[in-house]
Wavefront OBJ file of the C-alpha trace (Angstrom):
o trace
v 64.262 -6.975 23.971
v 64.123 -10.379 25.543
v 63.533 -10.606 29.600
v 64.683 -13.404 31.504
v 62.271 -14.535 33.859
v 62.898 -17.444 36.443
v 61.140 -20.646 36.096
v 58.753 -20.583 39.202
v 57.809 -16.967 37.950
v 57.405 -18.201 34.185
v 55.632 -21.496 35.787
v 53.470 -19.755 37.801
v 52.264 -17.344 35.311
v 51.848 -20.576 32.976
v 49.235 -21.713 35.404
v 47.600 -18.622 36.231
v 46.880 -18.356 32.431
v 45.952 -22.030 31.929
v 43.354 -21.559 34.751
v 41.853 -17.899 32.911
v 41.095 -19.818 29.910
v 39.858 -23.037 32.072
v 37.343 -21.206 33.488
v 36.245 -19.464 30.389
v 35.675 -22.482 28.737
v 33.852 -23.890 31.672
v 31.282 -21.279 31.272
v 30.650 -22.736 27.240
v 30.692 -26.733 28.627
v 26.801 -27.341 29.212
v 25.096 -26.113 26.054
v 21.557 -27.952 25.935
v 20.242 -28.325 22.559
v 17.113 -30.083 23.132
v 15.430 -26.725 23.890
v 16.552 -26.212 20.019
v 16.030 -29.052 19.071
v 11.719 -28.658 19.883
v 11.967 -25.677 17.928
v 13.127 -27.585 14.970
v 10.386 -30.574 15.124
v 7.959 -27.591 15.771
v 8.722 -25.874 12.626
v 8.864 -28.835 10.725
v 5.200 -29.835 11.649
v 4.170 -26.468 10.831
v 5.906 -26.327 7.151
v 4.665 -30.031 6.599
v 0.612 -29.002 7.592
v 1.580 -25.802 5.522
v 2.023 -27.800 1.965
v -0.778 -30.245 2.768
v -3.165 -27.605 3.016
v -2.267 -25.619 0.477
v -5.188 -24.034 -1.798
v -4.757 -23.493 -5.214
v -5.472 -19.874 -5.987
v -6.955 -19.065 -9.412
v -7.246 -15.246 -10.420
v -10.248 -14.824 -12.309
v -10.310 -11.520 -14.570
v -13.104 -9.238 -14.348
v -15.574 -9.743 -16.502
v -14.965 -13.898 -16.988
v -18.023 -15.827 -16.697
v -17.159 -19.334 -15.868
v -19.328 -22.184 -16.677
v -21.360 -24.177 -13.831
v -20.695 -28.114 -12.627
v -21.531 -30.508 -9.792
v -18.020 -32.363 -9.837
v -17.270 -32.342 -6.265
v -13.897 -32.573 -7.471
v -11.536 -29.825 -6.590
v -8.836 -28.263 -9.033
v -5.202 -29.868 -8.650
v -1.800 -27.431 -9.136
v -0.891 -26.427 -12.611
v -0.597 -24.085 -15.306
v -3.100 -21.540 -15.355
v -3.984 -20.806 -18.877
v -7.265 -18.386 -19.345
v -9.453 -17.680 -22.205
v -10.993 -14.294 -22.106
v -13.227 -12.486 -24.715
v -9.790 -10.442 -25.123
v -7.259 -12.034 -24.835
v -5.308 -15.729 -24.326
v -3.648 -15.362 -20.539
v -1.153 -18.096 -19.274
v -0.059 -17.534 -15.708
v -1.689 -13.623 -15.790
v 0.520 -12.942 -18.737
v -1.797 -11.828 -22.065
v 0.128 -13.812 -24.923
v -2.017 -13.266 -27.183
v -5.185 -11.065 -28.365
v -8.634 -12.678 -28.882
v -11.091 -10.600 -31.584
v -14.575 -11.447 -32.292
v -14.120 -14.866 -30.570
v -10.733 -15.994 -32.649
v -7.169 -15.697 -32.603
v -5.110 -13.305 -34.953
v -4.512 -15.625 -38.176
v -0.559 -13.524 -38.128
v -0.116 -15.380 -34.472
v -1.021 -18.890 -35.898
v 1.683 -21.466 -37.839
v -0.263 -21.269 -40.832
v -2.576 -19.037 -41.219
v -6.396 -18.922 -40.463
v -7.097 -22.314 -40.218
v -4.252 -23.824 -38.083
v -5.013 -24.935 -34.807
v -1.409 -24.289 -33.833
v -1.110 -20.483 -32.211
v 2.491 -20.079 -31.798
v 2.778 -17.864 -28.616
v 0.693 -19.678 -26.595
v 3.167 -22.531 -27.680
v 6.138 -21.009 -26.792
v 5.077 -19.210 -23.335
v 3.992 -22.803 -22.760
v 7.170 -24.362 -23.823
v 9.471 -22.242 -21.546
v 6.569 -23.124 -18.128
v 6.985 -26.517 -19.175
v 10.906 -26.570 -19.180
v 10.830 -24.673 -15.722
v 8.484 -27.380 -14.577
v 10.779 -30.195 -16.019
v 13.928 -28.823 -14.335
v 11.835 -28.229 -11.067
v 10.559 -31.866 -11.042
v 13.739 -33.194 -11.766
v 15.281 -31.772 -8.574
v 12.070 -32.510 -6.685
v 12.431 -36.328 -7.499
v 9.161 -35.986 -9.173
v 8.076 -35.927 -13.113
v 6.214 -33.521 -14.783
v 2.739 -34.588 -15.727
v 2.121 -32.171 -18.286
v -1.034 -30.613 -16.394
v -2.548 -27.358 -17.141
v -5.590 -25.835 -15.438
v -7.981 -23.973 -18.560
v -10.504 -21.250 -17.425
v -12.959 -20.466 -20.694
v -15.511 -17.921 -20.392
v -18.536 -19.416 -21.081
v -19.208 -17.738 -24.427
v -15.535 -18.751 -26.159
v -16.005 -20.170 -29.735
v -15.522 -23.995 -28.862
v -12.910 -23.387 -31.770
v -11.018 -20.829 -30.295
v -10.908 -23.760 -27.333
v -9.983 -26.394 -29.094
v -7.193 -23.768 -30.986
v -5.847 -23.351 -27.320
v -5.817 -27.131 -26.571
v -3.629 -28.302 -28.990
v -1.019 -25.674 -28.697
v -0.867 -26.487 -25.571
v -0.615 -30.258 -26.311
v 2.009 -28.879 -28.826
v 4.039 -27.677 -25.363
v 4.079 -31.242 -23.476
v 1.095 -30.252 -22.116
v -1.399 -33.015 -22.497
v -3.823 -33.135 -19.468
v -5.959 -30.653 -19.410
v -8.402 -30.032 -16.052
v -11.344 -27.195 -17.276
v -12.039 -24.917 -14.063
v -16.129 -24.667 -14.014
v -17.692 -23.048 -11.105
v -19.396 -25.285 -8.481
v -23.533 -25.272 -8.469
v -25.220 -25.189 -5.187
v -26.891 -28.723 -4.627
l 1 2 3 4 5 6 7 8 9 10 11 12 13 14 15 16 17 18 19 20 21 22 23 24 25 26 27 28 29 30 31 32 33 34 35 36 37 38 39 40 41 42 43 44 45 46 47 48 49 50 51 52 53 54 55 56 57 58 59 60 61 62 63 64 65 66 67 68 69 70 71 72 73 74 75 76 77 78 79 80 81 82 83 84 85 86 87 88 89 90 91 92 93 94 95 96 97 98 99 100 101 102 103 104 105 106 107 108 109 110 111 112 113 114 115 116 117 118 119 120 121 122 123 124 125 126 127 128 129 130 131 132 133 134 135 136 137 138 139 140 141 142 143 144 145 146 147 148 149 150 151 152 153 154 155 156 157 158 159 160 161 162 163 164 165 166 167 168 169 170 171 172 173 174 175 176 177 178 179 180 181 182 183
């Protein structure tokens, strides 16, 4: 049902609306964002002085006796990989179970005397593909660096076993965790 309306009435109303939704808008027109935009530098200060000072956090199972050194050098980020008297641990995952100071020959490429222990190489495979992909998008390249923790009475060949798997996984740098003797 259409109503005719004359065209003061229709221009009137015209303006009476266009000045409802002037004023509205008026009430949006001075939005400051430098109050926001302090927050922002703020936070980014804060996230920045957050990564710089980062720790690296090593969890050391009970009953792990680490060796003592004077490096004043201090531990860079990697993968953790642990030798226990029970067990081979890569990022606090058991992989694989240590007896009488050696390796299961069934877990090893061929047999007892193979230095290559094939699930250590494959849990480090799959870190090391995660921490190709992650470099990638970082801009970065993966180094290849992995952070060992040996009890202090591990076989040197149950070490050395360990080692080159993980050389076996792209992992070729290898940074021994000792603990720090007072001077």
């Amino acid at each position: 049902m259409a109503v005719e309306v004359d065209n003061r009435e229709a221009k009137r109303a015209l303006k009476h609306l266009a000045a409802k939704i002037e004023e509205e808008l008026s009430e949006i027109n001075f939005l400051n964002i430098m109050p926001m935009l302090d927050m922002m530098t703020i936070l980014l200060v804060f996230l920045l002085k957050q990564f710089s000072v980062q720790q690296l956090q090593l969890h050391t199972p009970a009953g792990l006796q680490l060796p003592a050194s004077t490096t004043p050098l201090s531990p860079q980020p990697a993968v953790n990989i642990t030798i226990t008297q029970g067990a081979v641990v890569i990022e606090g995952d058991p992989v694989v179970t240590v007896r009488q100071g050696a390796v299961d020959p069934a877990a090893k490429k061929e047999g007892a005397n193979s230095y290559h222990i094939v699930p250590v190489v494959d849990t480090l495979t799959k870190h090391a593909t995660r921490l190709k992909k992650l470099a990638a998008m970082q801009g970065g390249r993966f180094d290849g660096v992995a952070l060992v923790m040996v009890d202090k009475r591990t076989p040197y060949r149950l070490l050395t076993e360990v080692l080159y798997s993980a050389g076996q996984a792209e992992f070729s740098n290898y940074r021994l965790v000792v603990l720090q003797k007072g001077q």
